[in-house]
N, C-alpha and C positions, 0 to 999 in steps of 0.2 A: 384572427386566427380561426381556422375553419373548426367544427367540431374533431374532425377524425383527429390535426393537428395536434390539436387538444389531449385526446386521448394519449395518443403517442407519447406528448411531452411529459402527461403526470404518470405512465407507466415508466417513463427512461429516469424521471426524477426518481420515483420509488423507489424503484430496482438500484438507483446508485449509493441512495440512503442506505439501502435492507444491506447490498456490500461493506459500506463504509459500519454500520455495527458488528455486522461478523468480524470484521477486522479487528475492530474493538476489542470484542468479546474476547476473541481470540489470543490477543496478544494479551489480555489482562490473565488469563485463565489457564495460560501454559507455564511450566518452569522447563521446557526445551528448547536450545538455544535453535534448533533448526526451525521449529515449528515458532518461533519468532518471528522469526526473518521470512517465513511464508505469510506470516497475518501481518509484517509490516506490507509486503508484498501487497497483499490484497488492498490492506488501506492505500497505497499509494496507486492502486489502479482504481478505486471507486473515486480519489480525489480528481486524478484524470476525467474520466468520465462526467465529474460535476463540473471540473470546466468546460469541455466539450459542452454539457448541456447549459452554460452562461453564455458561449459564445453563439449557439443557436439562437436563445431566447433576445438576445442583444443585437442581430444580426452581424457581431462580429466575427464570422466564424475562424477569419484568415490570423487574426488573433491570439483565439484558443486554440488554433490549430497550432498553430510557434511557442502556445505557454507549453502543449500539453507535450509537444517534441523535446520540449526543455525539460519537461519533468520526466519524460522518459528517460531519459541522459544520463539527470545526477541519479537518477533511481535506481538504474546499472551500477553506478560508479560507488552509492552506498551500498548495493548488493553485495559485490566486487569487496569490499573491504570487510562488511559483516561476515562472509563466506571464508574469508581468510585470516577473522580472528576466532572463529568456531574452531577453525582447523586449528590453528593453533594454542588454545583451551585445550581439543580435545587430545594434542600430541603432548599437552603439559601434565594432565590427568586423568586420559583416560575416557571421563565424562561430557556431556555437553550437558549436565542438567544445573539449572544458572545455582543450586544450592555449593556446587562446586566453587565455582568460581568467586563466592563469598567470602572461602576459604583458601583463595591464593595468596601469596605473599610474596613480595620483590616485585 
């Protein structure tokens, strides 16, 4: 691996880590149901990204190119069902703030 490569590869790993803790962070630090589902969001794009950068490093790329399609997928399809039980949280109470939702019953 040449120097430059080099370079490249420990600024892509970084940057995918420094993502994947915002996400973290994020999703530990909110009690809204929207802003959830945006820092699940994020972590499921830095997980992409660190396969992307497995299948570089392996020289598998045609690989992580079909995992990280797959995880785009169900990442929609969990969106898709996250977005449409906010909506209906928030048509039950009003609120999206998860102390709400503590407080349902049936």
């Amino acid at each position: 691996m040449t120097p430059q490569a080099a370079l490249i590869f420990g600024t892509f790993a970084v940057g995918a880590v420094l993502v994947l803790i915002v996400g973290f962070y994020s999703l530990l630090s909110t009690r809204n149901l929207i802003r959830s589902i945006i820092a699940l969001e994020v972590l499921t794009k830095s997980v992409t990204l660190l396969i992307i950068l497995a299948g570089y490093t392996t020289a598998q790329q045609a690989l992580a190119q079909s995992l990280a399609i797959t995880l785009i997928v169900i990442e929609v399809a969990v969106m898709v069902v996250g977005v449409g039980l906010v909506l209906r949280i928030h048509s039950q109470t009003g609120s999206i703030d998860t102390n709400t939702v503590e407080n349902i019953k049936g």
